[in-house]
Biotite code that builds the C-alpha atoms (Angstrom):
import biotite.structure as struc

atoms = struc.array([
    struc.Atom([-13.350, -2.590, -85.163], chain_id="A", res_id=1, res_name="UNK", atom_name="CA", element="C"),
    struc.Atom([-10.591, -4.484, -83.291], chain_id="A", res_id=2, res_name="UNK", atom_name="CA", element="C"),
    struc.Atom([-9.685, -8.356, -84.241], chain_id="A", res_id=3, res_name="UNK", atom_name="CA", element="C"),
    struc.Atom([-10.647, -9.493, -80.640], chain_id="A", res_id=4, res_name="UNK", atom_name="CA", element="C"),
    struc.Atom([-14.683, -7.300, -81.251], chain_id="A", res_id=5, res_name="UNK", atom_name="CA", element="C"),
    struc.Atom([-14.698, -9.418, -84.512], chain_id="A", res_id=6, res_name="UNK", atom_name="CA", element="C"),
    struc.Atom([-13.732, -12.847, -83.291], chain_id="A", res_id=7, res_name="UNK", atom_name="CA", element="C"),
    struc.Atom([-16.423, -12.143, -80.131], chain_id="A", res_id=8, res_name="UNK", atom_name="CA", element="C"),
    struc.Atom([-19.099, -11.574, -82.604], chain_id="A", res_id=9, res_name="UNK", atom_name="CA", element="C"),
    struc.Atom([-18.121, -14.242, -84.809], chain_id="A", res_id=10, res_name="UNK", atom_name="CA", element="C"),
    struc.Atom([-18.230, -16.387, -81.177], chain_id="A", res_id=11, res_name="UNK", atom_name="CA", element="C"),
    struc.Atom([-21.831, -14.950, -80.602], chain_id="A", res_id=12, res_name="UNK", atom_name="CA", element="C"),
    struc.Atom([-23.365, -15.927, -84.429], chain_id="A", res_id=13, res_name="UNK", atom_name="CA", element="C"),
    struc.Atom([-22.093, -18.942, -84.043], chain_id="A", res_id=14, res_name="UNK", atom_name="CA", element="C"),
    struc.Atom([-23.250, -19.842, -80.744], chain_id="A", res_id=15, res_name="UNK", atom_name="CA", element="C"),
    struc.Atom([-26.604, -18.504, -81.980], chain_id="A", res_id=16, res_name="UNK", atom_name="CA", element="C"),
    struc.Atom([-26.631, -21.316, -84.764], chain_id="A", res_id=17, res_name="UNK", atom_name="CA", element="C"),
    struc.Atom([-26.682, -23.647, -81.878], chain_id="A", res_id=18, res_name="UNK", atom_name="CA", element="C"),
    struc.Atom([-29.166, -21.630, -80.218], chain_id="A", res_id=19, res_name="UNK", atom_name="CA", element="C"),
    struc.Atom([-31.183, -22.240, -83.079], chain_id="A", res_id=20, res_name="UNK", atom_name="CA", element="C"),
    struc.Atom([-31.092, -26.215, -83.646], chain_id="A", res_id=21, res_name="UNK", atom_name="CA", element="C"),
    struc.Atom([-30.589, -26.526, -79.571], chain_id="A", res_id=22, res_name="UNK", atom_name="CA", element="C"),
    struc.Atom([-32.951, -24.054, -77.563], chain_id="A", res_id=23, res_name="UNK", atom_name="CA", element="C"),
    struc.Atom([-33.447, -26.438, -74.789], chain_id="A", res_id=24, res_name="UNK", atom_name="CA", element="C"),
    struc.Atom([-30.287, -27.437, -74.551], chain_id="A", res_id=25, res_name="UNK", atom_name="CA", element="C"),
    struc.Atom([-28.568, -23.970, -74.655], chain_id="A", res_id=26, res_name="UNK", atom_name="CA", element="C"),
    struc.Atom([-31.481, -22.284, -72.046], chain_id="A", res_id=27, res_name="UNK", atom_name="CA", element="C"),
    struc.Atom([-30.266, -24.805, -69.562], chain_id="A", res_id=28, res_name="UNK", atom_name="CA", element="C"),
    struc.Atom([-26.145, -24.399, -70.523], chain_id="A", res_id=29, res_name="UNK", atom_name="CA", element="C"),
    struc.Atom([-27.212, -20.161, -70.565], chain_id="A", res_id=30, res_name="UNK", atom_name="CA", element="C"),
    struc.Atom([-28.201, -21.213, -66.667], chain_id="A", res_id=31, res_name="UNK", atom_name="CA", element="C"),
    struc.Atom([-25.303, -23.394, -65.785], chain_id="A", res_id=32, res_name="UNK", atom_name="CA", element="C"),
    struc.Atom([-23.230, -20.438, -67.026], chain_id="A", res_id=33, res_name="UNK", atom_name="CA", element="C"),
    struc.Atom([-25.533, -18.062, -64.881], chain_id="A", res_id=34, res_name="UNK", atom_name="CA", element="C"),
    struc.Atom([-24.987, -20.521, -61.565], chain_id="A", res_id=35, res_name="UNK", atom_name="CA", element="C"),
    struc.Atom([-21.553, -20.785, -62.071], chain_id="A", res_id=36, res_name="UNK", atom_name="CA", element="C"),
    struc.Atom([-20.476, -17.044, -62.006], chain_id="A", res_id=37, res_name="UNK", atom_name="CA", element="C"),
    struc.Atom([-23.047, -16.426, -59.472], chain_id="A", res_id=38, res_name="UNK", atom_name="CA", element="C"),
    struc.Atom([-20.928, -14.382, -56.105], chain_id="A", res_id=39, res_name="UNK", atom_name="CA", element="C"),
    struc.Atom([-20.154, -17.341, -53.933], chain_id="A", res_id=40, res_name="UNK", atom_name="CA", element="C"),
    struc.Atom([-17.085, -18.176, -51.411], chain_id="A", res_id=41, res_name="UNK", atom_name="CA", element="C"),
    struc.Atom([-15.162, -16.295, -54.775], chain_id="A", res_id=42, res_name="UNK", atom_name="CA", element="C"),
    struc.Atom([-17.015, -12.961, -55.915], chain_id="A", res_id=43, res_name="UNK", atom_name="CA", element="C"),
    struc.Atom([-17.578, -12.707, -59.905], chain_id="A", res_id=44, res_name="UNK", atom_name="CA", element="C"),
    struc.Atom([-14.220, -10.944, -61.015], chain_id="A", res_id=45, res_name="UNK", atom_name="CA", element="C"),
    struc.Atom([-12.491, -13.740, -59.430], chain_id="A", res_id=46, res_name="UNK", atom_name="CA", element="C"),
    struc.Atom([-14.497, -16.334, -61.697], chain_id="A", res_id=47, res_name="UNK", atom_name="CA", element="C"),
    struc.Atom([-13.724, -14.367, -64.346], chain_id="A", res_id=48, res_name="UNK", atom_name="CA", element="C"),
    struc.Atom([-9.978, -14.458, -63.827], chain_id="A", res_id=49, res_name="UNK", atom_name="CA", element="C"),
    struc.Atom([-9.827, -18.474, -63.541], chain_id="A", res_id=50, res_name="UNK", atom_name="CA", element="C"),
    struc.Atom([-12.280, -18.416, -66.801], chain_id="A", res_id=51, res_name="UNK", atom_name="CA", element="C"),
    struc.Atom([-9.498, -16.427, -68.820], chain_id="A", res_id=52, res_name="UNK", atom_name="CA", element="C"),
    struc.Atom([-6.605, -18.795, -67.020], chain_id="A", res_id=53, res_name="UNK", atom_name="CA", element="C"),
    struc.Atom([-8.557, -21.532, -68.227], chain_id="A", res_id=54, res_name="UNK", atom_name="CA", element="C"),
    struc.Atom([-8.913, -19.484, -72.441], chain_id="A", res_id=55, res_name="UNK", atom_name="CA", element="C"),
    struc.Atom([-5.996, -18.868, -72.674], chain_id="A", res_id=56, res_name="UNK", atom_name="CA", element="C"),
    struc.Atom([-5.019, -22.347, -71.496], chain_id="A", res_id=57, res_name="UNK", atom_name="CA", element="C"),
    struc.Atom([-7.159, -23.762, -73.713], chain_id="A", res_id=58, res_name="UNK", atom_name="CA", element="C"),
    struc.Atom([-5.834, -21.297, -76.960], chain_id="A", res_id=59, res_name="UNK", atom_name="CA", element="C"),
    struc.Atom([-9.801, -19.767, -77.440], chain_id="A", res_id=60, res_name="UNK", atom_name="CA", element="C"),
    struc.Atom([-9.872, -17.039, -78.651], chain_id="A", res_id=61, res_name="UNK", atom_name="CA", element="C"),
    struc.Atom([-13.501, -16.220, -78.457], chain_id="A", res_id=62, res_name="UNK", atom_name="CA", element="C"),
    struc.Atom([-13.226, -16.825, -74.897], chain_id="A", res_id=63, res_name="UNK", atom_name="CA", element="C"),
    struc.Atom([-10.103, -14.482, -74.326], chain_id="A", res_id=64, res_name="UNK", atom_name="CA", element="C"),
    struc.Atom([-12.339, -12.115, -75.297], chain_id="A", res_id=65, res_name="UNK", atom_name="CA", element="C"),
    struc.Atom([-15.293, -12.513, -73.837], chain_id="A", res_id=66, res_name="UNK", atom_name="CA", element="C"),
    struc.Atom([-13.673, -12.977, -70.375], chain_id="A", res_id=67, res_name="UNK", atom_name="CA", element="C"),
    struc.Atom([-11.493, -10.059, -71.038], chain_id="A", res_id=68, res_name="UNK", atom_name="CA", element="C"),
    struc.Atom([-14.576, -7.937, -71.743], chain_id="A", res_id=69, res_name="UNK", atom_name="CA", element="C"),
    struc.Atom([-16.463, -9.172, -68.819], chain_id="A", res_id=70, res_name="UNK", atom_name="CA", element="C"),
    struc.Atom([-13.383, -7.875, -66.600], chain_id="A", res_id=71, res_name="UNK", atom_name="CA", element="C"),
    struc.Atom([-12.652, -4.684, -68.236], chain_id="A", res_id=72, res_name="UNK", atom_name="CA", element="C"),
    struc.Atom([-16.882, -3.836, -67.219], chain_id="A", res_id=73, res_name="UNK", atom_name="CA", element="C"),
    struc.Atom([-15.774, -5.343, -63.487], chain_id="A", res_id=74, res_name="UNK", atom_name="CA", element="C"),
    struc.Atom([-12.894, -2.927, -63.377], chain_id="A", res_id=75, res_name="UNK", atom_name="CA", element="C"),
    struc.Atom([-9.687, -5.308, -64.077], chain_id="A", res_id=76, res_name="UNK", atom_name="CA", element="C"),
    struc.Atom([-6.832, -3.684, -65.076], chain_id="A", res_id=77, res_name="UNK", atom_name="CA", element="C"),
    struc.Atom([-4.076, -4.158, -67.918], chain_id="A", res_id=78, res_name="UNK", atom_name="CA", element="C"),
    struc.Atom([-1.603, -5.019, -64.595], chain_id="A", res_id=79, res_name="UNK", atom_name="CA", element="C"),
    struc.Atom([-3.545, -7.849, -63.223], chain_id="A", res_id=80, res_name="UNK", atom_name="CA", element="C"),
    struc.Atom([-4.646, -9.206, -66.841], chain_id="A", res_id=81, res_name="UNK", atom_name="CA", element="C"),
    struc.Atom([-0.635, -9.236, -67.356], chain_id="A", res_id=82, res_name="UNK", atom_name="CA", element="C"),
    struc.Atom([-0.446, -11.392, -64.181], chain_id="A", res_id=83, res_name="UNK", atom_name="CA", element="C"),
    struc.Atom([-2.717, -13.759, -64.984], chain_id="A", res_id=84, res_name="UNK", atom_name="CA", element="C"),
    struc.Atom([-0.411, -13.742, -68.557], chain_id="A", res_id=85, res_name="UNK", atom_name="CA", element="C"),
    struc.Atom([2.592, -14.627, -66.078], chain_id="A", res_id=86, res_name="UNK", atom_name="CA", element="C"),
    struc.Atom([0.757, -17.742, -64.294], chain_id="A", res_id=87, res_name="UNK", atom_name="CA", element="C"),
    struc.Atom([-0.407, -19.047, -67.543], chain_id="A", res_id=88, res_name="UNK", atom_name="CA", element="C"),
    struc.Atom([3.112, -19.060, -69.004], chain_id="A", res_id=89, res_name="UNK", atom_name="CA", element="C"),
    struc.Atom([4.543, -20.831, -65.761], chain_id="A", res_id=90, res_name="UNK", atom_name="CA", element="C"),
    struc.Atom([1.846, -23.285, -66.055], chain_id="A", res_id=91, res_name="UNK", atom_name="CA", element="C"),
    struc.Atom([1.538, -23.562, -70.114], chain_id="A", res_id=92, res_name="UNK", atom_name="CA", element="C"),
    struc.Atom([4.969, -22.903, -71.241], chain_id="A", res_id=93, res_name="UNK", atom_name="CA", element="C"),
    struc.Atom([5.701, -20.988, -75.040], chain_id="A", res_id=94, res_name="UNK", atom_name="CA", element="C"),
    struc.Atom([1.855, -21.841, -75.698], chain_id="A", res_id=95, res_name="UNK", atom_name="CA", element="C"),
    struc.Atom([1.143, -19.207, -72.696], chain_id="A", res_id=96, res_name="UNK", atom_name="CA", element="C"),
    struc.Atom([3.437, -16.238, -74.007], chain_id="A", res_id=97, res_name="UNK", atom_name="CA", element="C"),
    struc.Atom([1.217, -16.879, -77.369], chain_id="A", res_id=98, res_name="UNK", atom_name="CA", element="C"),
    struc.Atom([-1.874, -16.580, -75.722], chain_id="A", res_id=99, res_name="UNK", atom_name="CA", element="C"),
    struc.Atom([-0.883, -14.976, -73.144], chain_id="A", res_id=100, res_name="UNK", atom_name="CA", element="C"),
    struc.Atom([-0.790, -11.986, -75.486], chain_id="A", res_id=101, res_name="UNK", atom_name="CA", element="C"),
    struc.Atom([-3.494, -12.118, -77.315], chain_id="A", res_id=102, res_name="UNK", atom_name="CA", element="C"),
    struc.Atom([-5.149, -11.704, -73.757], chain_id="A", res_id=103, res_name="UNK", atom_name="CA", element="C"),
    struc.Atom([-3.364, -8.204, -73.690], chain_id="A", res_id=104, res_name="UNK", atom_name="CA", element="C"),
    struc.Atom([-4.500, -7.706, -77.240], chain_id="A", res_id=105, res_name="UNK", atom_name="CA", element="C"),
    struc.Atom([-8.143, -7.876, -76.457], chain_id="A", res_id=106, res_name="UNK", atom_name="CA", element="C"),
    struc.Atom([-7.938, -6.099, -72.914], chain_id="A", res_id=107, res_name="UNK", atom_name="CA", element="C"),
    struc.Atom([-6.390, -2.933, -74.694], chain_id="A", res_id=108, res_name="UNK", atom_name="CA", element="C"),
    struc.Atom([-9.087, -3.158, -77.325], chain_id="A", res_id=109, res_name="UNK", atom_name="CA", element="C"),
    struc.Atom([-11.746, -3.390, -74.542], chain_id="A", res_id=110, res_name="UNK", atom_name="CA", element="C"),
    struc.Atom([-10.407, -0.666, -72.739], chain_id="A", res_id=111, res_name="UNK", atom_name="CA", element="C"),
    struc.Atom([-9.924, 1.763, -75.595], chain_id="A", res_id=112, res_name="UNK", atom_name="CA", element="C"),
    struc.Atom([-13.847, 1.376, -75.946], chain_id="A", res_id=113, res_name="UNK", atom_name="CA", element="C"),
])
């Protein structure tokens, strides 16, 4: 098992706990999500690209890999995933490269799946 399949699971229990004391609340965040990636003026993949901008931005690494995974099942490849590495270390500086990585870490344990 690859660090990035442990840290999404890890992600997933946790998010479950708040599942548990939260079901309302979640149901209706679960649907936000839902709305939100739904194919619009920009189709899903393209979502998913700005959601791993925004992860790696943000230095989480539960959601590096979840968006990774989601992108690896919509066909991204290492290539692009590397040049959404590039924009984040023009926009985030040394904090990007960091991340930036780790984004290439998970997307080559997705893929190897």
């Amino acid at each position: 098992m690859g660090n990035f399949e442990e840290i999404n699971k890890r992600a997933q229990k946790n998010t479950g706990r708040i599942q548990e004391e939260q079901p309302d609340f979640m149901r209706a965040f679960k649907k936000l999500q839902q709305e939100g990636y739904k194919d619009n003026a920009l189709d899903e993949k393209t979502k998913e690209y700005i959601a791993l901008t925004y992860a790696i931005a943000d230095k989480c690494e539960g959601c590096i890999g979840n968006h990774v995974n989601k992108l690896v099942k919509l066909g991204a490849t290492r290539e692009e995933i590397s040049d959404i590495v590039a924009v984040c270390i023009v926009m985030g500086g040394g904090p990007g490269s960091v991340y930036g990585g780790k984004a290439l870490e998970a997307y080559d344990e997705a893929a190897a799946k």
